[in-house]
C-alpha positions in Angstrom: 29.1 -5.9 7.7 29.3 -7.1 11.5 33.1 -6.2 12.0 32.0 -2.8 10.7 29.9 -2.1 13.0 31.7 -3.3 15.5 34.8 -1.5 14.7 32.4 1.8 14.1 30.5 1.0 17.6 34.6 0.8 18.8 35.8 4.0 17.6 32.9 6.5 17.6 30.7 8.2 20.1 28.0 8.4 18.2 26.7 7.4 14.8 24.8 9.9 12.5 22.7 8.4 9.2 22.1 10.2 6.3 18.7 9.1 4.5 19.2 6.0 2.8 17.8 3.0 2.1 17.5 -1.3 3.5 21.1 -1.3 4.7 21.0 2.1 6.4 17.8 1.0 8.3 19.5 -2.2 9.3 22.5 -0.6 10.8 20.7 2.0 12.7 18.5 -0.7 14.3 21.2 -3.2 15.2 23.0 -0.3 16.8 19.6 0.5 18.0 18.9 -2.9 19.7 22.3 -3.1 21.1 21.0 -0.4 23.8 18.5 -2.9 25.0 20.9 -5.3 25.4 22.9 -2.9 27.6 25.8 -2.8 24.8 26.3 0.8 24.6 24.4 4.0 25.1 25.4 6.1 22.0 22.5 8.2 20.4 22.0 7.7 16.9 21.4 10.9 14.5 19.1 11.0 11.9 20.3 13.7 9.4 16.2 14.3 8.6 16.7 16.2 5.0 13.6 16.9 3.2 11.7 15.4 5.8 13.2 11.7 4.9 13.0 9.9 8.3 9.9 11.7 9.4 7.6 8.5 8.9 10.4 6.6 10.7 10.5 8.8 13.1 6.5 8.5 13.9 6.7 4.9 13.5 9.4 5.0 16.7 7.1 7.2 19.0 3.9 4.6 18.1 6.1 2.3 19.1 7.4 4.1 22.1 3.9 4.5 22.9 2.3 1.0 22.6 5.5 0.0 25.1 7.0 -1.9 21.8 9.9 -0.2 22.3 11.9 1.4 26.0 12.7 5.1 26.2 16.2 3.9 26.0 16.1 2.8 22.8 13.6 5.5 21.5 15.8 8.0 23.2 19.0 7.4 21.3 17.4 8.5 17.9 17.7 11.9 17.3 16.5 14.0 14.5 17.6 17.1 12.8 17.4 18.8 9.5 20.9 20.6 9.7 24.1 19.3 10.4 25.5 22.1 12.5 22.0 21.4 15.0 23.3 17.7 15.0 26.5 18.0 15.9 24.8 20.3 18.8 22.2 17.2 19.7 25.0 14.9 19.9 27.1 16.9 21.7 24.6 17.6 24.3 23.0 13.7 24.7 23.3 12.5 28.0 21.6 8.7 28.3 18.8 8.1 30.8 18.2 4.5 31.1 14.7 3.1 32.0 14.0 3.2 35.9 13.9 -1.0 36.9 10.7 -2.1 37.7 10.2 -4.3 40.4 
């Protein structure tokens, strides 16, 4: 499964999940985790049908909030319910990486 994501991380400028289950999770957050270790900046989308990822999507900004997580890597996710709106998100994502403390 590495080489795959590899090869997708490669050859894509984004990456855009449809709900799913253990493996779909793992992907998105070793793409995820890859931002903190400064291996890409490529948002993720979460096709968000029915409402699937919206306790996922909580989860991230209690996360984001308790400083578990950066805004870089909370950033990347984005949600929408319609494809069309995705492609739009995507299109429009421009990275902001955390300001360096000192």
């Amino acid at each position: 499964m590495q080489d795959r994501i590899w090869k997708m991380l490669d050859n894509s400028d984004a990456f855009i999940a449809l709900p799913g289950g253990i493996g779909t999770l793992d992907e998105n957050f070793q793409i995820a985790s890859w931002v903190q270790l400064n291996i890409h900046q490529k948002p993720i989308g979460l096709l968000n049908v029915d409402g699937f990822f919206n306790k996922l999507l909580s989860f991230l900004d209690q996360a984001r909030e308790k400083n578990f997580i950066p805004h870089s890597a909370r950033q990347i996710f984005i949600s929408t319910s319609t494809a069309e709106e995705m492609i739009d998100k995507l299109e429009d994502f421009v990275y902001k990486p955390d300001p360096i403390a000192v």
